[in-house]
C-alpha positions, 0 to 999 in steps of 0.5 A, a space after each residue: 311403922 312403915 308410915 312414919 316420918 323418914 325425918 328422925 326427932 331428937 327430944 331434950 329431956 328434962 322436969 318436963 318429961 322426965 318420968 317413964 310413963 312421960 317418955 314412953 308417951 314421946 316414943 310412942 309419939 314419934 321420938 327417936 333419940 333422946 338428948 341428955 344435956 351434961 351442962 345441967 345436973 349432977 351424976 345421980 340426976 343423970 344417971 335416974 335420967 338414963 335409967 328412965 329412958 332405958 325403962 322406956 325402951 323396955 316399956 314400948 319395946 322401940 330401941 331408941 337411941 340415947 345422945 348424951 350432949 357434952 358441955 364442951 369449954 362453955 365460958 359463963 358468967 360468975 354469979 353477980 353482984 345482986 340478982 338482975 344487973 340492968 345495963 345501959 348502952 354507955 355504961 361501963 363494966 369490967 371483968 375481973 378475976 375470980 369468982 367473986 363480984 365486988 359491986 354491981 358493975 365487975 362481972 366474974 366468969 367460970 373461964 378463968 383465963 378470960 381476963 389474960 386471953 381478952 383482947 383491947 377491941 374485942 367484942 363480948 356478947 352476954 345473954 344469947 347475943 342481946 347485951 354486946 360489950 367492947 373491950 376497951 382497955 386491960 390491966 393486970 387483973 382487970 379488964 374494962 368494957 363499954 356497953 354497945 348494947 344493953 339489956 337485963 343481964 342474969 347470972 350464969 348466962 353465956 359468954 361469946 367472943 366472936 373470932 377469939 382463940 381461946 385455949 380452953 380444951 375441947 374436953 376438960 376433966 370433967 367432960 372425960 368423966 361424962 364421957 367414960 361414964 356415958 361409954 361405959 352405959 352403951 350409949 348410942 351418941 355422945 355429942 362434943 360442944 364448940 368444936 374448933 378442929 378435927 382433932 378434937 373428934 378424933 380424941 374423943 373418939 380414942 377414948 371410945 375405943 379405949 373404953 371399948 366402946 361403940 358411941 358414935 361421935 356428933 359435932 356440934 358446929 357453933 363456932 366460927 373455926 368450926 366453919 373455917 375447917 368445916 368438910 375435915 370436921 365432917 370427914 372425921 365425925 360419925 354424925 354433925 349438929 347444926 347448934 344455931 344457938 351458939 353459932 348465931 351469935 359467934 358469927 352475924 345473925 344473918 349468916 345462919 341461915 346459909 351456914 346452916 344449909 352448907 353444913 347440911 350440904 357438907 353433911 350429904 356430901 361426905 353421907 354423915 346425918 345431921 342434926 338441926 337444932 335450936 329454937 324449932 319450935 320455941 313459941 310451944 314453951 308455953 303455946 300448944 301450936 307454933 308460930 308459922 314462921 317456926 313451921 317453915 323453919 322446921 320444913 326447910 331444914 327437912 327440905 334441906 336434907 337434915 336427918 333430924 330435928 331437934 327440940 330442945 326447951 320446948 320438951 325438956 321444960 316446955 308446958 306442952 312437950 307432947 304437943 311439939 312432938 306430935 307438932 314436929 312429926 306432923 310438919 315432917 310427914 306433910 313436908 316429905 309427903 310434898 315432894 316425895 313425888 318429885 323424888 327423881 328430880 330432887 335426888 341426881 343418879 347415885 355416884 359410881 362407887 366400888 362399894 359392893 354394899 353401897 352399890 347393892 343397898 342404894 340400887 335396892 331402892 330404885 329396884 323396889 320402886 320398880 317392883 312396886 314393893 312395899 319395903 326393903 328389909 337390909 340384915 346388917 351386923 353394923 351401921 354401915 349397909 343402912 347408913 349407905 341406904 340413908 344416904 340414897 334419900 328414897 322413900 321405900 321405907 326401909 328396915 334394919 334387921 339386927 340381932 346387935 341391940 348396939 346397931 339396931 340402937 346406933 341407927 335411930 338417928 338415920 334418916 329413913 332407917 326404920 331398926 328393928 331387934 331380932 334374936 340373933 338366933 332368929 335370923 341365923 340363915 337366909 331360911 330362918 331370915 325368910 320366916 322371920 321376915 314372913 311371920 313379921 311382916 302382917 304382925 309388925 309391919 302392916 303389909 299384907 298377902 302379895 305385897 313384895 320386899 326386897 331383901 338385901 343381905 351379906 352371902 355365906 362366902 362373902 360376910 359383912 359385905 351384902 352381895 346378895 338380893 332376893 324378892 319376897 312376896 308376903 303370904 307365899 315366901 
């Protein structure tokens, strides 16, 4: 395990891999968060669905960690008026109210302020950014477009309109009850669609605390406000995705990649994980092995300083789920292994801070590489001791030792954290610390007499702040 990959991945379950016997394999391969997307399913589907990863956590004993992604104000298309509707550049079609279409060229959509709240020389782009409109004139309960570009249009499929200020909540009715729902399981992340401001964060983070709750808020970042309030967002979140589905058609398609890189730089300035996402490794919906361009992106998000990857398709309907996973570790190992060399280079000299246990646990690592030893061990009540030593981005592998299933489970997501369950009655005391970490090391651990492990702890007159750091050396201590 100390060999593993410091780049965590995040897999989107669906028909794919939806069994225990299925996700036991992926947790085995190498996944450790799994996503459960709300746009799709009911509540008895979502519930099976959190019941099997449970199960599987239970089978492999690995405490992965649970996102449970929020649809978030997404704007759809109503059904049309047949099944497929071929639109030509020229042509023209309009919206109209309600959720009934009356021929094959008046569109319906699931946001029902969008005939009132469209603008004359706006921009509407279906089907992931393909087919592109321009409103050309409005009326009370119609409004008329002109095909810019055209395509195959499906029912149901997204709607973006770049730079529009709608006034659909962040959270509607039935994103709250996701919300509570997902709380009330425990689960690790819960991650808000198209945020546009701070705000936003913040209330679906008083309904965390309200529910007494300890999930962790994940921004998505697909919208172009997002962008413009970019650093408030990240400050307020636990943790940033990256969705460059829906962001590369809200702003120009050439403009993703450099967002992506600022917001994973904003992500490691402020020290919260951030997650790449979309279309990795798309080709492997239906090829065992990714397209070349595909493993670049997925190593230049790596050597970018993302703390995770995730597949999306690729796992939840893909026909290869295991092959992306297996594919995914391996870019991430061969990607970290080649510059884990220039380290010192690639990472500067860690900020002056008053932060004891910032200080304590992002010199750990610098002090274990002198000291040649072969992990280091930090005993933590809360994500904060190991979200510090995440942020250090060095390459001594490092375990988090909790007797707290919620800490161990709330750190799946850190880059480089490996979290590790101990009875609390294992680890009560620095003795019984010492003897747990002994009788582990060789068993678990793969380390082996002599090796040295720095551990990294709180004192008994100074809890929750980890003032105290002792050498072990397997086989003596």
């Amino acid at each position: 395990m100390l060999h593993a990959a410091r780049t965590k991945i995040v897999a989107t379950v669906g028909p794919a891999c939806e069994s225990v016997a299925q996700l036991s394999n992926l947790i085995q391969l190498g996944v450790d968060v799994f996503r459960m997307n709300m746009a799709h399913g009911d509540r008895s589907r979502h519930q099976a669905m959190f019941d099997a990863i449970s199960s599987a956590r239970d089978q492999t004993a690995i405490d992965v960690g649970i996102l449970v992604d929020l649809a978030g104000p997404k704007i759809r298309l109503g059904d049309l008026f047949g099944d497929n509707l071929n639109l030509a550049t020229g042509d023209h079609v309009a919206f109209v109210r309600g959720n009934v279409a009356n021929s094959s060229h008046e569109l319906t959509c699931t946001y029902e302020p969008l005939v009132d709240e469209l603008e004359v020389h706006q921009q509407i782009l279906l089907s992931d950014g393909l087919i592109r409109l321009q409103v050309e004139s409005k009326s009370s309960d119609r409004v008329e477009c002109r095909v810019i570009d055209g395509g195959v249009l499906r029912g149901r499929q997204g709607v973006n309109v770049p730079g529009a200020n709608f006034s659909a909540p962040a959270l509607d009715a039935v994103d709250l009850d996701n919300a509570r729902w997902a709380v009330s399981l425990g689960v690790e992340y819960l991650s808000l669609s198209f945020v546009r401001r701070p705000e936003e964060i913040l209330q679906l983070k008083d309904l965390i605390h309200a529910a007494g709750g300890h999930s962790q808020v994940v921004a998505k970042i697909e919208k172009r406000e997002a962008l413009d309030c970019l650093d408030e967002i990240v400050k307020a979140t636990d943790g940033v995705m990256v969705a460059r589905g829906d962001l590369g058609v809200e702003i120009e398609v050439q403009q993703t990649p450099i967002q992506q890189k600022r917001i994973v730089a904003a992500c490691r300035k402020f020290g919260k994980p951030v997650i790449v996402a979309t279309q990795m490794l798309e080709s492997m919906h239906t090829n065992r092995r990714p397209t070349r361009a595909e493993v670049s992106d997925v190593a230049n998000a790596i050597l970018d300083g993302t703390d995770a990857c995730m597949l999306s398709g690729e796992t939840a309907i893909g026909n290869y789920p295991t092959d992306a996973v297996l594919m995914m570790n391996r870019i991430m190992i061969e990607t970290e292994q080649a510059y884990l060399d220039r380290e010192d280079s690639r990472y500067p000299a860690i900020e002056p801070t008053t932060n004891i246990t910032r200080a304590m646990v992002q010199g750990a690592g610098r002090i274990a590489k002198q000291l040649s030893a072969k992990a280091v061990v930090i005993v933590a009540d809360s994500i904060s001791a190991a979200r510090y030593k995440s942020q250090a981005r060095d390459f001594i592998p490092t375990i988090a030792l909790s007797g707290h299933r919620h800490v161990v489970r709330g750190l799946a997501l850190y880059w480089g954290i490996i979290p590790y369950y101990a009875a609390p009655e294992q680890i009560d005391g620095l003795p019984k610390i010492k003897a747990f970490i002994a009788e582990r090391a060789k068993t678990h651990w793969q380390l082996q007499d002599g090796d040295r492990v720095l551990l990294v702890i709180d004192s008994p007159d100074n809890i929750g702040e980890h003032d105290w750091m002792t050498v072990l050396t397997v086989g003596r201590n």
